[in-house]
N, C-alpha and C positions, 0 to 999 in steps of 0.2 A: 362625606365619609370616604376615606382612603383606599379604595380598590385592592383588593386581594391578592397575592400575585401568586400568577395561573403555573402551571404543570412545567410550563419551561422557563420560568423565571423574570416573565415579564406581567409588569401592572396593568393586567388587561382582562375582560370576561372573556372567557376562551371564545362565544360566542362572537367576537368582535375584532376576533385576533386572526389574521391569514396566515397560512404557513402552506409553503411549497415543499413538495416531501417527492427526493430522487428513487424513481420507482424503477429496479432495474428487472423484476419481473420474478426475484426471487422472493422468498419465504421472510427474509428480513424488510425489507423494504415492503411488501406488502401489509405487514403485519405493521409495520408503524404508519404508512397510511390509517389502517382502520383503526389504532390507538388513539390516533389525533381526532379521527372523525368521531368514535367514540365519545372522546372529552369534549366533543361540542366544539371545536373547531372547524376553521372554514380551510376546507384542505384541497388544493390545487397540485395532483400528480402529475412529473414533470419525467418520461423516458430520454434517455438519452439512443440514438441509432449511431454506432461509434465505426461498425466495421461491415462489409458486406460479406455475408457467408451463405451459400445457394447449400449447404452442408448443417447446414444445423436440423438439429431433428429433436423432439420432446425429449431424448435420453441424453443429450447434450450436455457436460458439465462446466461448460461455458457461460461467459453472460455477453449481454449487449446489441444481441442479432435476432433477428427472425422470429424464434419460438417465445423466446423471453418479452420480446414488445407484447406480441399475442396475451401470452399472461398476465403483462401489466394492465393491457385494456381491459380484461376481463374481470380483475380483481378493481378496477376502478368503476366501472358498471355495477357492479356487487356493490362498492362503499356509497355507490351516486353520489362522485367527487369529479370535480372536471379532472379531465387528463390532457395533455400536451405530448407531441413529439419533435423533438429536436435533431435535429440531421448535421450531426455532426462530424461524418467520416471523412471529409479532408483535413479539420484541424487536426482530429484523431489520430489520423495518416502522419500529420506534418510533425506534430508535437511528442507522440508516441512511437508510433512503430518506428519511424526513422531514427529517432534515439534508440531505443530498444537496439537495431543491426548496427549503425555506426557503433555502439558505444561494443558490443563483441570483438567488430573489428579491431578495435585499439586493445583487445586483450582484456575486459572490463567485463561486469559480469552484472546486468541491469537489472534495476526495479522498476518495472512499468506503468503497477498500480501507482505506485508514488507521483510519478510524470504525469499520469492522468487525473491524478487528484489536483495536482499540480498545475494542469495547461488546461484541465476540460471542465470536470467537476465541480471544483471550486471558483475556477474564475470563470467562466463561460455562464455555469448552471449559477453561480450567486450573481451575474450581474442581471440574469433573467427574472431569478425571484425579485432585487430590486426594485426591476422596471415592474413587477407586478404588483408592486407596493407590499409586498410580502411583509410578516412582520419576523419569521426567522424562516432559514433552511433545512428541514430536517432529515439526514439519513439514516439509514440501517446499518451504519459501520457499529461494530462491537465496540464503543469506547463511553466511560465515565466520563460525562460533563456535569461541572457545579458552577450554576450562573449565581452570582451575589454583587450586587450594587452593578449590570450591566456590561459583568467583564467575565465571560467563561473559562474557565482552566479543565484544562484534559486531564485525563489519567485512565491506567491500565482497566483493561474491563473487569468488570468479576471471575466473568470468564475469561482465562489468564487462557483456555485453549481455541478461545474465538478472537482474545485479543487483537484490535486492526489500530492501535497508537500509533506503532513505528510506520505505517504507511503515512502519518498524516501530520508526520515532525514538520514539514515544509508548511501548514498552512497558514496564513497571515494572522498577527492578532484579528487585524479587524474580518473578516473570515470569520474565525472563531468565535467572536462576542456574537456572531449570528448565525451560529451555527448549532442546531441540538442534537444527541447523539441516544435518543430514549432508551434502549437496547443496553446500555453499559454497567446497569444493573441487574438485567435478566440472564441465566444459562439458556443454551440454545434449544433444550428439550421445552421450557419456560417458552419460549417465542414460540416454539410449534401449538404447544394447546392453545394458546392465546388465537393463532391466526384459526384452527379446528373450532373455539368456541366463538369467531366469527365466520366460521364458512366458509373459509378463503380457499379457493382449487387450488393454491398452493399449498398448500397445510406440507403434503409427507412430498412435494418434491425436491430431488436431489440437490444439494449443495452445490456453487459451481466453484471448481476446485482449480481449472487448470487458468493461464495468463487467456484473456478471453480471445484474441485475436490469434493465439499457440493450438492449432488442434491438436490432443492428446501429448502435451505436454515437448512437442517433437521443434523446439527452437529451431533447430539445426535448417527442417525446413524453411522455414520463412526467411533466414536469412540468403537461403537456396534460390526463395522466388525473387527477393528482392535484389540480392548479388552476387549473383553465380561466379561473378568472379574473386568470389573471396576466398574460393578453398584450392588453397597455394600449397604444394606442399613447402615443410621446412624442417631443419634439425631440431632433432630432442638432446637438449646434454643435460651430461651430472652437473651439480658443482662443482666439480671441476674443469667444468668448460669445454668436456671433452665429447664430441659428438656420438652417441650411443643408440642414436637410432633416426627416424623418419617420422613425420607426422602428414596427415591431410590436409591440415589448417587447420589454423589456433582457434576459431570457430567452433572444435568441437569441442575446444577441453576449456575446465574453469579450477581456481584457484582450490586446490585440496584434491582437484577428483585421483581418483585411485585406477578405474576402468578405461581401457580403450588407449593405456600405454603404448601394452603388447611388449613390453620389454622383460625378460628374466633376469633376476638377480637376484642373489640372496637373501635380501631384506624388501619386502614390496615398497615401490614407487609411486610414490604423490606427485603430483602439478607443485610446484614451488612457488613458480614466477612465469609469468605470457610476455615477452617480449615482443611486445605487435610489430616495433619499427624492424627489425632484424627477421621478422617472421619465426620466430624462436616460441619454444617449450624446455623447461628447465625443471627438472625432475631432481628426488632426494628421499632421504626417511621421514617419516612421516615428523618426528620430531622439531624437524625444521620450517613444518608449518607453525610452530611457538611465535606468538609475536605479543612483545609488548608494548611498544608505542606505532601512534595511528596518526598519517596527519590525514587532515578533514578540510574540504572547500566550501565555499556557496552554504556558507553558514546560516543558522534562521535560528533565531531566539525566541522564545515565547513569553520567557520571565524575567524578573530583572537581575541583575549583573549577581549582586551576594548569593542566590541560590544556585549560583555554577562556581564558585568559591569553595574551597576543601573540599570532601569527600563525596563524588558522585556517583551516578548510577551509566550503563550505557549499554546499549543492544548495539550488535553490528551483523544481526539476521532478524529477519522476522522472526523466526523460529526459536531465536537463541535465547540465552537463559539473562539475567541482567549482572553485570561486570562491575565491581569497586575500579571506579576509576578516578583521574585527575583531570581536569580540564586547563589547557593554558588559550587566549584567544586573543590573537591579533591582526589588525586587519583584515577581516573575516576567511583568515584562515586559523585554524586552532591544530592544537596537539594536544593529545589524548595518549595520556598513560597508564596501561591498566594494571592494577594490583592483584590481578588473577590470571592464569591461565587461559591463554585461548587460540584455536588450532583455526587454519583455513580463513584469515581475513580478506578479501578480497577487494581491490578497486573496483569502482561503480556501483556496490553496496553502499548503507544507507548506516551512518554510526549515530543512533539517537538517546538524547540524554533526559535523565529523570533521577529524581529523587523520590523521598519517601514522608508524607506525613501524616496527618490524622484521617485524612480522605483517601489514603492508597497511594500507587507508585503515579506521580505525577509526572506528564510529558513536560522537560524543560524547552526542547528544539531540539537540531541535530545536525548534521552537515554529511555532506559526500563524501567517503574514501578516496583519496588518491596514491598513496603508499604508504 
């Protein structure tokens, strides 16, 4: 008789089926441990220790340190699932933050979770579940997965305001086909009863909001601790190339910001353009933040060639809303034309593409900003 195929889309009694599940000590990750463990699978919690912080405290809306390991054990003791710690703050260090300050310096305005899904998460954390013989990986990111015939496709979450796709444009198919994202169906109030009607001491704690290795959201510091010799000062000019003021270093300012010009003038002054090499800020009316074509680097595809063909979809924020656009792609660099308006695109941002069909906005891939 043909075996049933179980909760995450493989022909297996969930009884018989491993699954490693990244426990970052919050309310999503917890609650999809106890999901698994519920269905009757054999579920191995896997923390990751990414950064050292002697600063984290229970009120923290951070992840990765100190408080947050603490509640992963605790919530793995409750499910009586084995748990793992991984110590991983040098890759972390090498892969992440380092990127994170270089890429400021060059005027560039970074995505971190991206890098870390990128260097740590995904390849670090999937080659461990591997070696564990896992049968998939599962996290608590907010994203839509449908496995059919052993090949996953992503798409936008229900929750379009927990949506986490454009973090995870970079991951590899084969990633992917082993990768489950249970959460992608549920709203986030939805995941809190669930982890309450398991008893999780996570149940009503805080969301962590800010980049986890950033305290209180203050970039400007870490690139302080790491290189103090980066804040140079340099000229602010118009467009017209005409010099109209002083800056601290380009460090402080990022593509569109409005605050911490200090300059008067008539009409208020937007960040335009970061000229790292010249140590330049190049200010203008907001207007001129308009951009309609984007080229894009370090491409990564998820689907095949016709579904990036005429009319696409594409985010170039997290936050942002989804753009009619055009795609052209050659030697994995592309250009991107957008058939809509849109203010403040910035290099080192993340342009990710998707369309739309009977399953929701589907992730195609996506590529890096460079101009």
């Amino acid at each position: 008789m043909k075996t049933k195929i179980n909760s995450i889309g493989l022909e297996k009694d969930p009884k018989d089926t491993t699954v490693v599940v990244a426990m970052s000590g919050g309310v999503d990750s917890s609650t999809v441990a106890g999901m698994m463990k519920k269905d009757g699978y054999k579920v191995i919690g896997i923390t990751l220790k990414l950064y050292d912080d002697a600063k984290q405290t229970a009120k923290s809306k951070q992840c990765c340190a100190g408080q947050d390991i603490m509640d992963a054990k605790r919530v793995a003791n409750k499910l009586d699932i084995e748990h793992k710690i991984l110590y991983f703050q040098s890759k972390f260090k090498e892969g992440v933050v380092d990127n994170f300050v270089e890429s400021y310096l060059a005027g560039e305005t970074p995505i971190p979770c991206v890098q870390c899904n990128q260097t740590v998460k995904f390849k670090d954390l999937f080659e461990e579940s591997k070696n564990l013989n896992a049968d998939a990986l599962i996290t608590g990111h907010y994203v839509k997965s449908i496995t059919k015939n052993n090949e996953t496709n992503m798409y936008r979450a229900i929750d379009t305001n927990r949506d986490q796709s454009y973090f995870l444009f970079n991951t590899t198919r084969e990633q992917l086909n082993y990768l489950r994202f249970p959460l992608g169906d549920l709203m986030k109030n939805e995941t809190r009863e669930i982890a309450k009607k398991l008893d999780l001491n996570v149940a009503d704690k805080p969301d962590s909001q800010d980049i986890c290795f950033v305290p209180n959201g203050d970039y400007v510091s870490v690139i302080q601790k790491f290189r103090p010799d980066a804040f140079q000062k340099g000229n602010i000019k118009n467009l017209n190339g005409k010099v109209i003021g002083v800056h601290d270093g380009i460090v402080n300012f990022t593509i569109g910001q409005r605050r911490g010009i200090k300059i008067a003038e008539k009409d208020p002054l937007y960040v335009i353009e970061i000229n790292s090499n010249k140590n330049e800020i190049i200010v203008g009316p907001k207007q001129n933040l308009i951009k309609k074509k984007i080229k894009l680097r370090d491409i990564n595809i998820l689907t095949n060639k016709e579904e990036l063909d005429g009319e696409i979809f594409v985010k170039i924020r997290s936050t942002g809303k989804l753009i009619k656009s055009k795609l052209s792609i050659s030697n994995n660099i592309a250009n991107v034309e957008l058939l809509e308006h849109e203010y403040g695109i910035s290099p080192g941002q993340a342009c990710v593409f998707y369309n739309k069909d009977n399953n929701g906005d589907k992730l195609l891939g996506g590529g890096w900003i460079t101009n």
